[in-house]
N, C-alpha and C positions, 0 to 999 in steps of 0.2 A: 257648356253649362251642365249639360245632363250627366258626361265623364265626371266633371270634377264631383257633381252632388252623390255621386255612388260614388266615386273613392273617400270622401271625407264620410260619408254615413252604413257602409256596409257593416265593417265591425262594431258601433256602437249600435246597429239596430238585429242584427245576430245575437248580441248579449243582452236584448231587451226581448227576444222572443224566449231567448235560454231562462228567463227571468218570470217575465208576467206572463208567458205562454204563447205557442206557435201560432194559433188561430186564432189569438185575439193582434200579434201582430202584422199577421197577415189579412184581417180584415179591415186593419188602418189603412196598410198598401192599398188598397182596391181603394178607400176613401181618398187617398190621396191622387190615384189613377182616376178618378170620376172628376177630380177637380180639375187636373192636369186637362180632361179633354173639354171643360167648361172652357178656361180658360183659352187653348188653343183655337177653339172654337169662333172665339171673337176676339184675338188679339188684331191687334194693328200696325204694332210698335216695338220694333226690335226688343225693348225692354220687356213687353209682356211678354213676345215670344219667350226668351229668355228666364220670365218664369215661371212660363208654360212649360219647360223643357225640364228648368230644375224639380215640378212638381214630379215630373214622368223619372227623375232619377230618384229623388227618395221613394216613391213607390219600387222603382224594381231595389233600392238597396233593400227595404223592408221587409221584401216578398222573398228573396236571395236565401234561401235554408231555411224559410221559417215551414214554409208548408213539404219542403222536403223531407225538414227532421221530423215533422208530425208523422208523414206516413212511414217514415224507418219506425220513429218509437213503435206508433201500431202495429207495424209488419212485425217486430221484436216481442208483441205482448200478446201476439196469435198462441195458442196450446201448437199447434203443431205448422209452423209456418215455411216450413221448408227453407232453399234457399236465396239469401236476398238475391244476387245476384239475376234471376229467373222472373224476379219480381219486378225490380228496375229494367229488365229491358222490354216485358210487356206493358211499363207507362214510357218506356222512352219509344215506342211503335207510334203514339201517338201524338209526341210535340211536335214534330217534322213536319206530318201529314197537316198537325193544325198551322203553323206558320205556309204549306203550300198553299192549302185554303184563302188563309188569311191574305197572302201576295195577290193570288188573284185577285179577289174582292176588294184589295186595296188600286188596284188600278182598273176593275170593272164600275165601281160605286162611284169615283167622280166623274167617269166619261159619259155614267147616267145621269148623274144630278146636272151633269152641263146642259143636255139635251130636254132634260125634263123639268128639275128643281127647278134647277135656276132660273129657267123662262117665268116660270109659273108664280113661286112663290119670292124670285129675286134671292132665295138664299145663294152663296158662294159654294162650290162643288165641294171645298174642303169642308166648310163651316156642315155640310149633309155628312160627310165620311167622318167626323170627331162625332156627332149625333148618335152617328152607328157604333163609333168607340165608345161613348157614354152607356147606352142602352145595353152593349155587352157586359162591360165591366160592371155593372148594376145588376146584371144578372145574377154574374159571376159569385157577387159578393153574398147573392140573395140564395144562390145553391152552398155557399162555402155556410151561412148560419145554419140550413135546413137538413145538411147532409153529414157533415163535419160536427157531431153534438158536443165534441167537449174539448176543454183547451187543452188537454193531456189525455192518454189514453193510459199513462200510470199512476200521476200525483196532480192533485191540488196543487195550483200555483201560488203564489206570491202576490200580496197585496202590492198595488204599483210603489209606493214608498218603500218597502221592505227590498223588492225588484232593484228599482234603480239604484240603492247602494251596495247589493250584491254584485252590478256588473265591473267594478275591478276585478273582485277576484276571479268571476269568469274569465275577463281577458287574462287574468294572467295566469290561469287553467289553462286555458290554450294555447298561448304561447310558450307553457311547458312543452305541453305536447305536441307541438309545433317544432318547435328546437330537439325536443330531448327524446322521440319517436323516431326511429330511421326510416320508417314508412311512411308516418305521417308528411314527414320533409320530403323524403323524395316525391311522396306524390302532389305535395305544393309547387314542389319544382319542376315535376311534368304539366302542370295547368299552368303557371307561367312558359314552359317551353311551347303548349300549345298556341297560348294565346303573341307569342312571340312569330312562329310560323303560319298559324291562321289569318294573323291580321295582314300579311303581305300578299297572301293569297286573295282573299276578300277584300281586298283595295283596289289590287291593280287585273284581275281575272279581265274583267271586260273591256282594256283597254287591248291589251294581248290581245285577245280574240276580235276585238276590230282591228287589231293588224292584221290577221291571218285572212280574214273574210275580204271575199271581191265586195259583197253588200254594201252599197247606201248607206242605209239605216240598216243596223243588224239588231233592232229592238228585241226583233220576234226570236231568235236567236239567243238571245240571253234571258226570254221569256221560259224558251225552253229548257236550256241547260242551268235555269234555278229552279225550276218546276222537278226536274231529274233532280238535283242533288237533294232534296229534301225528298223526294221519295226513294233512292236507293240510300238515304241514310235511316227511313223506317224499314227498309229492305234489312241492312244490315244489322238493325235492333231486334228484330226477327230472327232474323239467322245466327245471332249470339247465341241464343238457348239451345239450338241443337248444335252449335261449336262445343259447350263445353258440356254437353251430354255424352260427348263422343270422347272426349280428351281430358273430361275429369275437372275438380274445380280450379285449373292449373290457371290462374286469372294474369299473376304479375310475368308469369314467361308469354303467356298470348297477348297479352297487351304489349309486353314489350317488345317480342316480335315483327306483330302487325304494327311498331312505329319506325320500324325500323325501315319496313316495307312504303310505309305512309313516305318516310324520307327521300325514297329511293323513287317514289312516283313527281314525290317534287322535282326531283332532277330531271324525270322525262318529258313533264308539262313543260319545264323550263325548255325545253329543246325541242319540243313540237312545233311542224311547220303546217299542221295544216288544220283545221276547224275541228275533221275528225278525228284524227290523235289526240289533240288537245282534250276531246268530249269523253274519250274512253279514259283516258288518264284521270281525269277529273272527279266521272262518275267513279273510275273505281276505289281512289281516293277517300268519297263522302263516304262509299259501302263500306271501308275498312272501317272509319271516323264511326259510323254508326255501329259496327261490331263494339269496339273499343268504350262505348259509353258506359256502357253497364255495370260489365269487371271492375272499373277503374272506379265504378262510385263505390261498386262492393266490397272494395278494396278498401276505399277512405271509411267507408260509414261502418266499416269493421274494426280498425282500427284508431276510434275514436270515442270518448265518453257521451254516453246520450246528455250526460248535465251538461256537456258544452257544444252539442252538434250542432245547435244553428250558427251560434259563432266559429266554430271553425268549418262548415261550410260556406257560411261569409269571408272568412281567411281565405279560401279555395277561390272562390269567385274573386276576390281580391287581387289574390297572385294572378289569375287570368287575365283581370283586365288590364294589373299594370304590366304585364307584361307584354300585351299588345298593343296598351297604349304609348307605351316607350316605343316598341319596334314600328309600330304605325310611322312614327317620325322616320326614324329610322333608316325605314325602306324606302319612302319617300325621297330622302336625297341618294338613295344609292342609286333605288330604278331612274332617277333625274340626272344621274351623273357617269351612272356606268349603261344599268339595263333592268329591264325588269326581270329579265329571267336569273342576271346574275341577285340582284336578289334572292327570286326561288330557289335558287342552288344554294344558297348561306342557311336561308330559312330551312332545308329539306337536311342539311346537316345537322342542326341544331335538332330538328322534332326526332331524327332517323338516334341522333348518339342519347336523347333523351329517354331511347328505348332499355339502354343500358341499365339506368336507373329499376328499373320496374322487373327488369328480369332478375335481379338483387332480390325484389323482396319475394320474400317466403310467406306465402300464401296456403292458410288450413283449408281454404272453403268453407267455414263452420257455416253447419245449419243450424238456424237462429229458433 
């Protein structure tokens, strides 16, 4: 439910932040995440689950470009703002490190509430952990009005009536330049190749690795190697900015490059026999992935109209998901019928020739 409600709502809520403004559609999202965790909260019944899940996918469709194209416009309306690229990888230092947190405290918080809530006040450990998802996202919303002052940092928006009949011609702004941009395409088409190799990787990692391992339970084990990859992937958000201090703004050959590499790591994972090959390969992997994030957005958000950013950064996100949501199947019957790793090796082909694409575009670096 949550897939399909962000594939049917990304692009219509893209062209509704490009409309009535980023911050006011991204403060709907957090309204609709507050409700998502009410609901989960005290579902019972597959069906409420089920609307609990869809509440959790229009919020991320909503949220998907809206407060990203805010902070490009801003970074874009700085006197002397330097370049984006420098900027996107010191907030992408920070998602990683918050989803490690977040992991944690998602499987410390109910082991608490079992031993403590639950005794005491009979709440269910999940029904405490959506409580803690509520009181976040209420925060969030409460720092997004107090921090965030204006719904543009260039123009006055659109009265919502005015908005909503504008969003044709948005979409079909975008899907000019979607189609008729050789940049803009090929880099839709690398976020689909991502989300096409990512997703087989992210399915099937921890089955792999309970082959490899003599352990039991090798919980603590995959505790650790997702703990790693999200922090050598703020390692490598990091280490972007002095990459191309040293090499110039050369984004679509270093991108392209290091996917090349990323391909080529898929085929050693695919062929590790032992916990610790598997671990280096892996980590080293996320640290490329996290090099790569920055260039590649500085890439798009350069080559795109600010009047249509949030919608074709929904377009982006788009192409990622269906392109993992198709290969999720995918892989599924392959790793079920051949192997997982021959999967990884189809996957590591696909992300490694997708590098091709990127080393094509011609890349100014402009500073904004």
């Amino acid at each position: 439910m949550y897939a399909v409600t962000v594939a049917l709502l990304e692009l219509p809520t893209g062209g509704l932040a490009d409309t009535i403004g980023r911050r006011t559609v991204y403060l709907v999202s957090r309204a609709f995440a507050i409700s998502a965790a009410v609901v989960l909260a005290f579902a019972q019944t597959p069906v409420v689950f089920a609307g609990g899940f869809a509440l959790v996918g229009a919020a991320r469709a909503l949220s998907s470009g809206s407060m990203d194209a805010y902070f490009v416009d801003a970074f874009e309306s700085l006197p002397t703002s330097g370049e984006l690229q420098r900027f996107l990888a010191r907030v992408g230092i920070f998602a990683p490190l918050s989803l490690a947190i977040s992991g944690f405290l998602g499987g410390l918080i109910p082991a608490w509430a079992a031993s403590i809530v639950e005794p005491a006040l009979s709440l269910d450990r999940y029904t405490v952990l959506f409580g803690v998802v509520f009181v976040v996202d209420t925060l969030q919303s409460v720092l997004t009005v107090l921090l965030v002052a204006t719904d543009s940092p260039r123009e006055a928006r659109d009265a919502l009536g005015r908005a909503v009949g504008r969003i044709p011609a948005v979409f079909r702004e975008s899907i000019r330049v979607g189609i008729a941009d050789r940049t803009v395409l090929f880099l839709l088409l690398g976020s689909a190749a991502w989300g096409v190799a990512f997703a087989g990787l992210e399915q099937f990692w921890q089955p792999f690795v309970d082959g490899l391992t003599i352990e039991e339970s090798p919980t603590r084990l995959f505790g650790y190697l997702t703990t790693g990859y999200f922090a050598v992937g703020s390692v490598g958000a990091l280490a972007a900015n002095w990459l191309f201090r040293v090499i110039g703004p050369r984004h679509g050959i270093a991108v392209g490059v290091s996917r090349v590499i990323i391909g080529g790591l898929f085929l050693l994972l695919s062929l590790s026999s032992s916990v610790s090959g598997f671990a280096v390969f892996y980590l080293a992997l996320f640290f490329l992935n996290g090099i790569n994030d920055s260039p590649e957005q500085a890439l798009f958000n350069d080559s795109i109209p600010s009047s249509a950013r949030s919608t074709l950064l929904s377009f982006q996100s788009l192409f990622l998901q269906l392109g993992g949501g198709v290969a999720a199947l995918a892989w599924g019957v392959v790793s079920e019928r051949i192997s997982i790793a021959f999967s990884w090796t189809i996957a590591g082909l696909i992300f490694g020739l997708s590098g091709v694409l990127f080393i094509t575009i011609r890349n100014t670096g402009r500073s904004l």
